[in-house]
Structure formats: C-alpha cells, structure tokens
C-alpha positions as CSV (number, residue, x, y, z in Angstrom):
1,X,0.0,0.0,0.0
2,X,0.8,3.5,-0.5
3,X,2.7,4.6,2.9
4,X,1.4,8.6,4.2
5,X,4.5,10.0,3.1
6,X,4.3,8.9,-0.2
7,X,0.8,9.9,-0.8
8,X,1.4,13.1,0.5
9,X,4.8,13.6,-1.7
10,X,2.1,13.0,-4.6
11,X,-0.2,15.2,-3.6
12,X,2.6,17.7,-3.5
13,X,3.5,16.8,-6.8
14,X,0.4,17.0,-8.2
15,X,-0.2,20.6,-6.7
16,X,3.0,21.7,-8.4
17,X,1.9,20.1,-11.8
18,X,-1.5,22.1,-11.4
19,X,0.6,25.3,-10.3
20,X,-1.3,25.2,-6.9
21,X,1.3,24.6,-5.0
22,X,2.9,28.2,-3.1
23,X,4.4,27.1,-0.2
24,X,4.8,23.7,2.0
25,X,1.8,21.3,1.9
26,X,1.4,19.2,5.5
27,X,-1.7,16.8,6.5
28,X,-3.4,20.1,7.9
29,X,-3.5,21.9,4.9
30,X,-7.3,22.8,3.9
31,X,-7.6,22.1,0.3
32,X,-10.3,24.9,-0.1
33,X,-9.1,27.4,1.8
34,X,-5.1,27.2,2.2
35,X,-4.7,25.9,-1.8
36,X,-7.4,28.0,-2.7
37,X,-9.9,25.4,-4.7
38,X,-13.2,26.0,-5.7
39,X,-15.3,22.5,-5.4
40,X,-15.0,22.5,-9.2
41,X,-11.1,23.1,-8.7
42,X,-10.9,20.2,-6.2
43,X,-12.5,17.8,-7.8
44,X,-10.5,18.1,-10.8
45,X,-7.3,18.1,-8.5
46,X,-8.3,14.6,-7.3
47,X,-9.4,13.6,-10.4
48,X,-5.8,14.4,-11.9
49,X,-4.4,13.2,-8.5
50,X,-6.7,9.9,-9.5
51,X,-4.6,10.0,-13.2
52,X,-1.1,10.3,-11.7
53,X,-1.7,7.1,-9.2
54,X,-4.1,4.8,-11.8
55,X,-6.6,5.1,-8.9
56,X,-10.2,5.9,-8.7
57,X,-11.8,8.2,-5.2
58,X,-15.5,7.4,-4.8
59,X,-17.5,10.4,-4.4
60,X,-18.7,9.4,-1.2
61,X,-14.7,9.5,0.1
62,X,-14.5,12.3,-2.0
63,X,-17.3,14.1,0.2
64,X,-15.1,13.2,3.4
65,X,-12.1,15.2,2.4
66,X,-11.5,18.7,3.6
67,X,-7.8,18.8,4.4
68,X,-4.7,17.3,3.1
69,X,-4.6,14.6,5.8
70,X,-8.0,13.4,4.8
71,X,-6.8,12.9,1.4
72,X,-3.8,11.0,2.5
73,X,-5.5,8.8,4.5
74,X,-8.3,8.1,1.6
75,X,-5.4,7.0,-0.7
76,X,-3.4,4.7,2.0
77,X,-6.7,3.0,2.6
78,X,-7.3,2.2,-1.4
79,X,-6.3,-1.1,-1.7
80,X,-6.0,-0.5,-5.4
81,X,-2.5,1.7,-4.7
82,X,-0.7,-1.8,-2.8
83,X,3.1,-2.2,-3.4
C-alpha cells in the first residue's frame, strides 16, 4: 500500500503540476481554503491526482475530504495503490 509520506509527496507533486502549489503542503493543509480550490477546482485536483496514481476516489470518500490529511489517509486506505 501506498505509505502517508508517499501519498502526500504525490499530492505535492500534483499541486505543483497544477501550479497550486505556493508554499509547504502538511496533512493540515485545507484544500479549499489554504490551496485556494473552488469545489470544481478540487474535484479536478483529485481527479488528476486519481490520473497520476491509476486510482479511482469514490464520491462518497471524495465528500469526506477537507484537508490534506483526509486525502492521505483516503489514498493509504485504497487497496488499489498496494506495493
């Protein structure tokens, strides 16, 4: 499985690829308001977060994240993303 720190170096990654990314990115980083996403914006960051790790998010777990953290913890938990 995909361990936190690797999710969350992807996550960073893909906030760079989108140009989102302006400063340090932790597990208490609020992807509305500290990466400044719209719910349009975010959904298409997970859905190209989604591309980058051949993965698919549910939109109930969607509906569940808020925050970096949440995110990282939805991906660790998809059994799909296993070493």
């Amino acid at each position: 499985m995909l361990d936190e720190q690797a999710a969350l170096r992807e996550i960073a990654a893909a906030l760079e690829e989108s140009g989102k990314l302006t400063g340090p990115v932790t597990m208490e980083t609020h992807i509305l308001r500290d990466l400044n996403f719209d719910s349009v914006g975010a959904i298409d960051f997970i859905m190209l977060l989604e591309t980058r790790l051949d993965t698919i998010i549910s939109m109930d777990r969607m509906a569940e994240i808020e925050t970096v953290g949440d995110l990282v913890r939805v991906l660790v938990s998809d059994p799909s993303l296993a070493a």
